[in-house]
N, C-alpha and C positions, 0 to 999 in steps of 0.2 A: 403635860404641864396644865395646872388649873391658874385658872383665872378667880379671886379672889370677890364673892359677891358683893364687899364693900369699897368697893376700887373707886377713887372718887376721881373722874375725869377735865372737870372743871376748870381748873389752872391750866391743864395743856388743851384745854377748845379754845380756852382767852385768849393761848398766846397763838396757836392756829387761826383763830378770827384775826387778830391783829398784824399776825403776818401776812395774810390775804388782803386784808386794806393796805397793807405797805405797796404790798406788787402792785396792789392795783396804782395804786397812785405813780408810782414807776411807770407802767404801763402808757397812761395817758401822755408820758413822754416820748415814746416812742413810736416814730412815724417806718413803718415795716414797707408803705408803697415802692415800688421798685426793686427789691430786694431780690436776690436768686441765689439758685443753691443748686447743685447736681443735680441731673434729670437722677430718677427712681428707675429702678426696675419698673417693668408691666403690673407684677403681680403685685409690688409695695402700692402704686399709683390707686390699682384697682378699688385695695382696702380702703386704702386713706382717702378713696373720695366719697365711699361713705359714712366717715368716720372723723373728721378731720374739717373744719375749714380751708381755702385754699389761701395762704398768707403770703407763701412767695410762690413767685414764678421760676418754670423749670430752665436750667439753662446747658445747654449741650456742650457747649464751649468750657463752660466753668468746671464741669462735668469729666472735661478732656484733660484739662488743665492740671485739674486735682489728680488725675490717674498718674499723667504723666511727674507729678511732683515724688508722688508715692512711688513710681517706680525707681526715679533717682534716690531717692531718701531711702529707700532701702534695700538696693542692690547691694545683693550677696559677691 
């Protein structure tokens, strides 16, 4: 497939800049402190801390919590 060399980008960077000012304004509404999610594997942990901000904290419990929901949900 070619790409067309008069392709005029313009109207979809508009509405991509405007939709990135919406998030962000979203954003500033949302307080993330506190928050946790299932501990990661090792090797996900490894990448994402150099990749990554650290936004929530890991939680082993929640972790558990979810496996065990998943095994009920769906048990064969």
């Amino acid at each position: 497939m070619t790409v067309p060399n008069d392709l005029d980008l313009t109207e979809l960077r508009q509405m991509w800049q405007s939709r990135r000012a919406a998030m962000a304004r979203i954003l500033t509404r949302i307080d993330t402190r506190g928050m946790t999610r299932p501990a990661r594997e090792p090797e996900e942990r490894e990448w994402l801390a150099g990749h990554s901000p650290d936004w929530f904290v890991e939680d082993e419990a929640c972790a558990e919590a979810a496996r065990a929901y998943y095994a009920r949900k769906y048990r064969r």
